[in-house]
N, C-alpha and C positions, 0 to 999 in steps of 0.2 A: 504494500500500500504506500511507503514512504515514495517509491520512486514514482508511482503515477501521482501521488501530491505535491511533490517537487516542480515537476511540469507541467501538474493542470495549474499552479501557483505562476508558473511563468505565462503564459497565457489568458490570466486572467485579464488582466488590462489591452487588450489584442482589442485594436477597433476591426468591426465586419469585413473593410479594406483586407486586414491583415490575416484573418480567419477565413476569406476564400482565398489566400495564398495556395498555387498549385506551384510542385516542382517534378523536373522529370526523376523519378527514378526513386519517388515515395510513392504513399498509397495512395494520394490525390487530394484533393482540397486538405487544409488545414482542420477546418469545422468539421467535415466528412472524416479525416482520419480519429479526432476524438469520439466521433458517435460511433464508430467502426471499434474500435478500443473498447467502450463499452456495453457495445452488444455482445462484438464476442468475450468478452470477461463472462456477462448473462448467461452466453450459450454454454461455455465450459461449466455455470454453475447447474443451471440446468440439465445436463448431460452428468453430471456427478450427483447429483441430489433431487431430480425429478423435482425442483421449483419452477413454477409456474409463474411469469411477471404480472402483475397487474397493470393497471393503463402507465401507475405513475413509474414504472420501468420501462414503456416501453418508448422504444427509439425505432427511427425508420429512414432512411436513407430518404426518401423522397418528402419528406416535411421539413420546414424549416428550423434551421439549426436552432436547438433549445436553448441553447445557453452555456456558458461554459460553466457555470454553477451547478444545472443541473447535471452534467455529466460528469462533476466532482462528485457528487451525490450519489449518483448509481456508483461509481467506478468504487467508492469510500463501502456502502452497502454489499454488495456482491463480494468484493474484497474482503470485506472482514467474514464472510459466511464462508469463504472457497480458504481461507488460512484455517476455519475450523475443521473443514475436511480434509486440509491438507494434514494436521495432527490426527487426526483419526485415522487417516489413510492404509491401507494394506498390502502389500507386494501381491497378496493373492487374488484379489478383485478385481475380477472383469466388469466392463463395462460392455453392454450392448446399446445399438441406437442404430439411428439411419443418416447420412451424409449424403445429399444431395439423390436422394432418393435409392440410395444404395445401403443395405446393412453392413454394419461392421462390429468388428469386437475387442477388443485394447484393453492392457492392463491401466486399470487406475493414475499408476503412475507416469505410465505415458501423458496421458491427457493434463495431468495437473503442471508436468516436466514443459510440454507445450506450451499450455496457459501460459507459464513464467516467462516462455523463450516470444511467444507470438507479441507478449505486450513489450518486452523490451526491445521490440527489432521496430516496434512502432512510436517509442517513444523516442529514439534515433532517430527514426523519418522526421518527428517533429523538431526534436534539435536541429537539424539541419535546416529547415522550412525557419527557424527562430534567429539560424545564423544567418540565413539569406536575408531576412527581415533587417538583421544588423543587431539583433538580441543575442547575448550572450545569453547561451542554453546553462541550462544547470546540469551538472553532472551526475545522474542516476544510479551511478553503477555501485557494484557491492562495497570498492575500499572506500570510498565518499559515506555510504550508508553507516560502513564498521563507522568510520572517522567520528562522525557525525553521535551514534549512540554510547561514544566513550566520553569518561570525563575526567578532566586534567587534575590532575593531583597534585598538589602545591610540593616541589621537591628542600628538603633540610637543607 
């Protein structure tokens, strides 16, 4: 959750200009990459825990961008439920479902291994869309994270 709060924080203050930001070689608009972010966070919780969104989760690629608040909101939501299954989690649990109309079957830990890997290759796309802008992105990554939840100890 720290590293999607890092960066939906950087983007908070982003005018509409800056949030249909498209570049080559990310996922495409700026606003679209966020609601894309937290859908599929949704879809992976959904696919691990059979939850159902109600209206106020859901997102949709073809209505206008909600806001980058609300999609702190989902991303904050879904994220703290998918860290509780990630502690429950099992080496031996399949998961069954359907992908694009096709059944499949995956261990558990695939899919949560993805989740971590799918949101962090997206929040890359938006540093870079942040750097274009001329915004220093913030640095998401694990030794920033370690850095960040240690505390300095006054040395004799």
């Amino acid at each position: 959750m720290w590293a999607n709060d890092v960066m939906i924080d950087a983007c908070r203050n982003l005018s509409n200009e800056q949030l249909a930001t498209e570049l080559a070689g990310t996922y495409g608009r700026l606003d679209q990459t966020l609601v894309h972010l937290a859908r599929a966070q949704g879809g992976y919780l959904r696919t691990l825990t059979d939850w159902q969104p109600g209206p106020e989760h859901r997102l949709e690629y073809d209505e206008p961008f909600p806001g980058v608040d609300r999609i702190a909101e989902d991303l904050r939501f879904t994220g703290e439920r998918l860290i509780e299954v990630a502690g429950n989690a099992s080496a031996d649990r399949d998961l069954e479902s359907t992908w694009r109309g096709e059944p499949y079957r995956l261990p558990e830990w695939v899919l949560l291994l993805h989740a971590a890997h799918h949101a962090t290759e997206h929040r890359q796309q938006i540093a870079t869309v942040l750097t274009t802008l001329g915004i220093d992105p913030p640095e998401p990554d694990l030794a920033t994270y370690w850095n960040s939840t240690r505390t300095t100890e006054p040395t004799a």
